[in-house]
Each structure stands twice: as C-alpha cells, then as structure tokens.
Backbone as JSON, one array per atom type, in Angstrom:
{
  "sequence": "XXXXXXXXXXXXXXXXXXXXXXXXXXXXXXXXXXXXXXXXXXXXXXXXXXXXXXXXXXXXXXXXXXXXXXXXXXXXXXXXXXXXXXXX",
  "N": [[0.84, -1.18, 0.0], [0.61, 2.18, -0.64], [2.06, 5.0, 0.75], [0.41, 8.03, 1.7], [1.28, 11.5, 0.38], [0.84, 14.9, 1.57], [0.23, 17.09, -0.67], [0.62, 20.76, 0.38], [2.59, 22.6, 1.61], [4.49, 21.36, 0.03], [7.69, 21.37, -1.03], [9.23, 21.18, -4.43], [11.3, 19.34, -5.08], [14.65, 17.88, -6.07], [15.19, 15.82, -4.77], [12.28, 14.96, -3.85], [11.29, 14.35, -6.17], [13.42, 11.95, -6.82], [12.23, 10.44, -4.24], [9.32, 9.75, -4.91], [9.93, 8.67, -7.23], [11.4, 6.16, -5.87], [9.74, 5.35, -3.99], [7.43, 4.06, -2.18], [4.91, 5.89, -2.58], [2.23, 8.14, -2.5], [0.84, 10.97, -3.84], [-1.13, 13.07, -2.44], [-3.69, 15.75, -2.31], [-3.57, 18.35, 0.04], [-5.96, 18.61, 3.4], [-6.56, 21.5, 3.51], [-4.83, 22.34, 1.56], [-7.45, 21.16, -0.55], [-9.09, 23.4, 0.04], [-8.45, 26.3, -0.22], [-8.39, 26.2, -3.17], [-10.85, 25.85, -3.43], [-11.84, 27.67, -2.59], [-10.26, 29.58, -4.93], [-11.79, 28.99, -6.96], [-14.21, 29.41, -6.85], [-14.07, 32.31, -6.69], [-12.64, 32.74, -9.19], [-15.12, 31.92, -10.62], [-17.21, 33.94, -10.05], [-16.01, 36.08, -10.81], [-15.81, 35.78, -13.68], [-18.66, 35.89, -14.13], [-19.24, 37.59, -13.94], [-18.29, 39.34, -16.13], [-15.89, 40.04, -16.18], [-13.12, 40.62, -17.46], [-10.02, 38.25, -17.43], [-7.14, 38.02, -17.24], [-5.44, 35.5, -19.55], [-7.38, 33.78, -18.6], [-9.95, 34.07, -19.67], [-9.02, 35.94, -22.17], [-6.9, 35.84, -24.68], [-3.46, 35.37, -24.67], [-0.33, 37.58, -24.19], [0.26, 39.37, -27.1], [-2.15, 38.71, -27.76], [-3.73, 39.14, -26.26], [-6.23, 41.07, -25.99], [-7.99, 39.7, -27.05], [-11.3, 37.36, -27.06], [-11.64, 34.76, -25.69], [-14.0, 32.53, -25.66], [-14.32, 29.78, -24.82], [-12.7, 28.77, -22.15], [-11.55, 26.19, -21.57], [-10.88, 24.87, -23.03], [-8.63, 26.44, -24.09], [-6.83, 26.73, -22.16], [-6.26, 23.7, -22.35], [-4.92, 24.09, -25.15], [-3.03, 25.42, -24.08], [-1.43, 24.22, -22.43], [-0.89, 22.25, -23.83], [0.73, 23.29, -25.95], [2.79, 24.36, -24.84], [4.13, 21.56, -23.46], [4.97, 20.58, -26.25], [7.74, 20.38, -27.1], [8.44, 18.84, -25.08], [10.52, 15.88, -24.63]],
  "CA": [[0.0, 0.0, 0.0], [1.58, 3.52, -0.57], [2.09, 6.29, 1.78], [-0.05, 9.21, 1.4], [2.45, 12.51, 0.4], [-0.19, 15.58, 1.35], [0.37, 18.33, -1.0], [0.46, 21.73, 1.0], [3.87, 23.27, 1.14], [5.52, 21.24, 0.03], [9.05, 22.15, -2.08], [9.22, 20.19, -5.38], [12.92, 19.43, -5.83], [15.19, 16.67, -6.81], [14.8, 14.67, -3.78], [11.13, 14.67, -3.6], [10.98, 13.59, -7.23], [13.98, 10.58, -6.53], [11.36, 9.9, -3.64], [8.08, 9.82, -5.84], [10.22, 7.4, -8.04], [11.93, 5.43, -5.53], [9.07, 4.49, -2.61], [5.7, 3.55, -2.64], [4.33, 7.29, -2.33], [0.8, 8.64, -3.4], [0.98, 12.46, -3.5], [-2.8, 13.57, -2.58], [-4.17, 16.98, -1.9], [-4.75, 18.37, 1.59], [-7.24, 19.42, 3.12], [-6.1, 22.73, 3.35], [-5.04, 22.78, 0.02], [-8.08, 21.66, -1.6], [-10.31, 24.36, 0.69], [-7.92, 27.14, -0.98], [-8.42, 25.67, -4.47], [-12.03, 25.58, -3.67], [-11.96, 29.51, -2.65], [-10.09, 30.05, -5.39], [-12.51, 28.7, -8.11], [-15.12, 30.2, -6.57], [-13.82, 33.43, -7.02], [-12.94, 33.01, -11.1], [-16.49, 32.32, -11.34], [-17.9, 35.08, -9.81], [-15.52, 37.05, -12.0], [-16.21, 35.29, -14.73], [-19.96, 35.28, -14.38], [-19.48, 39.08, -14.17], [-18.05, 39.44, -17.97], [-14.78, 40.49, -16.2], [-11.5, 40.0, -17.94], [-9.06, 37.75, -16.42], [-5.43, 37.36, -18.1], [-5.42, 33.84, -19.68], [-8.53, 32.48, -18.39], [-11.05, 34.35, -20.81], [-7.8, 36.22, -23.04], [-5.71, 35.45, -25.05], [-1.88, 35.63, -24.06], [0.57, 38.01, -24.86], [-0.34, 40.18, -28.51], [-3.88, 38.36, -28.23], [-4.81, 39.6, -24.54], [-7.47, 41.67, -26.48], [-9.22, 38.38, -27.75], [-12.19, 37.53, -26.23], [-11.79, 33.47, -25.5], [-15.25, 31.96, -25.4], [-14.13, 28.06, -24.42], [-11.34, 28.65, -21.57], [-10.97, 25.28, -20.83], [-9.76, 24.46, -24.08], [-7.5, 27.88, -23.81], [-6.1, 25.59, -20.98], [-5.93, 22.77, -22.64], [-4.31, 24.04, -25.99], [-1.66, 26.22, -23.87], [-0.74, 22.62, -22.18], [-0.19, 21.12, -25.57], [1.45, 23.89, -26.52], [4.15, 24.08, -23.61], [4.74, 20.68, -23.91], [5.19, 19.92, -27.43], [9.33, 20.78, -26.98], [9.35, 17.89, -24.75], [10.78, 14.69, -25.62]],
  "C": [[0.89, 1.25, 0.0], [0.89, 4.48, 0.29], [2.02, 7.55, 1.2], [0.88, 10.59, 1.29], [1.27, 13.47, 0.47], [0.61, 16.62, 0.62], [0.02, 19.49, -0.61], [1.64, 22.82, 0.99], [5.22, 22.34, 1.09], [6.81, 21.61, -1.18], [9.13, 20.95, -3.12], [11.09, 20.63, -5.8], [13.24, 18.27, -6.1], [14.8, 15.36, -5.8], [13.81, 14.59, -3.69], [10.67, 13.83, -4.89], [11.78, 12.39, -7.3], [12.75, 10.05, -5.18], [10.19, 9.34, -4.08], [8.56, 8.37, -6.45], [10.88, 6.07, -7.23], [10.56, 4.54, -4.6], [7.74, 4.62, -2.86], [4.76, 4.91, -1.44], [3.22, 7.29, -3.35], [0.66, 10.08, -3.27], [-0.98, 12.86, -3.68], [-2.8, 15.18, -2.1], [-4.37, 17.18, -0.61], [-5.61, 18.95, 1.9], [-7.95, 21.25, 3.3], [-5.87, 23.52, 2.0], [-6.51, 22.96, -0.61], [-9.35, 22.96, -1.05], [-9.32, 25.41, -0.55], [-7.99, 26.84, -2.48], [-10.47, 25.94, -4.52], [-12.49, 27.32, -3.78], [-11.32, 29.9, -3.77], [-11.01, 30.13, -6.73], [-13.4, 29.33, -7.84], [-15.25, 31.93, -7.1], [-13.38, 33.77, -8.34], [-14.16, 32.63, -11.11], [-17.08, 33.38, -10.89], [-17.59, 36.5, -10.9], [-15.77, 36.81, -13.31], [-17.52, 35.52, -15.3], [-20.14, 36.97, -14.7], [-19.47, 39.5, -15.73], [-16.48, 40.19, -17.56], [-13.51, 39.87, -16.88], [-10.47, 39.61, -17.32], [-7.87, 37.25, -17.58], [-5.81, 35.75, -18.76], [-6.74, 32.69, -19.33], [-9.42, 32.57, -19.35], [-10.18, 35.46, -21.83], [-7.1, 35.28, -23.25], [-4.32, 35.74, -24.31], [-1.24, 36.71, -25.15], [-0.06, 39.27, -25.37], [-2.08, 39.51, -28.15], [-3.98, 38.46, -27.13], [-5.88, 40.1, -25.06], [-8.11, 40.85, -26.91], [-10.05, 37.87, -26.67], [-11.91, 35.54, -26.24], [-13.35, 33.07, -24.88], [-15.29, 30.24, -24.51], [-12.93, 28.53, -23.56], [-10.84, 27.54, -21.15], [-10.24, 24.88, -22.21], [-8.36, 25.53, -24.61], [-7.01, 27.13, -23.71], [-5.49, 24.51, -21.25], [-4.87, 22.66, -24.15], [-2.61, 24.34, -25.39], [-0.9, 24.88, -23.24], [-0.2, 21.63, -23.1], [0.73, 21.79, -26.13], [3.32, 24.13, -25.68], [4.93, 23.0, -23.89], [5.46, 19.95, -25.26], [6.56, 20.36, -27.84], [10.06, 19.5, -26.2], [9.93, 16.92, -25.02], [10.01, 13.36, -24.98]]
}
C-alpha cells in the first residue's frame, strides 16, 4: 500500500521527485489545500460570471490579450499542448 504525500507546502525538488520514483508514495491533496483551491474557483467564477477579464482564463496571451476566448478550458488545454510539445 503507498504512503499518502499531502500536497500543501511542500518544495518540489530533486529529492522529492527521486522519492516519488523510488518508494511507494501517493501524492494527494490536503485538506487545506483543496479548501484554498475551492476559494479560489469560486472566485474566477464570480468574475467570470461578471463578464470580467481575467489574463489567460477568458484572453488570449501576450499580442492576443485583447481576444475575447469563449471556451477557456480548451485555452487551458491548448496552452498545455502547446508548452509541452518541446518535450521529448
């Protein structure tokens, strides 16, 4: 059975990732974290629901901040494809 790792503060460095790969670790959320995750969503929708403009969530990036993004999850999901597609 693996030993719960709570994500809260913790520091992502070399040793936590040789840990991850070496021992029978499960990195879960706490419950601290996900309250702050929960306040935070809360609060892009309210902004959201307003018609306010938020960097990157409903803009474009960069030159296209003035674009109005209608689908932000696929924003989200292109800029993730797009990041990655350098890796190997």
């Amino acid at each position: 059975m693996k030993q719960p790792l709570f994500l809260d503060k913790i520091v992502f460095d070399v040793h936590l990732f040789h840990r991850l790969q070496t021992e029978a670790v499960e990195l879960k959320l706490s419950p601290a974290l996900r309250q702050r995750m929960e306040t935070y969503h809360l609060y892009l929708q309210h902004h959201l629901a307003s018609g306010e403009k938020i960097y990157g969530i409903n803009t474009g990036f960069g030159k296209n901040v003035s674009r109005k993004v209608s689908d932000g999850s696929a924003l989200q999901e292109n800029l993730a494809l797009y990041l990655d597609c350098a890796m190997g």
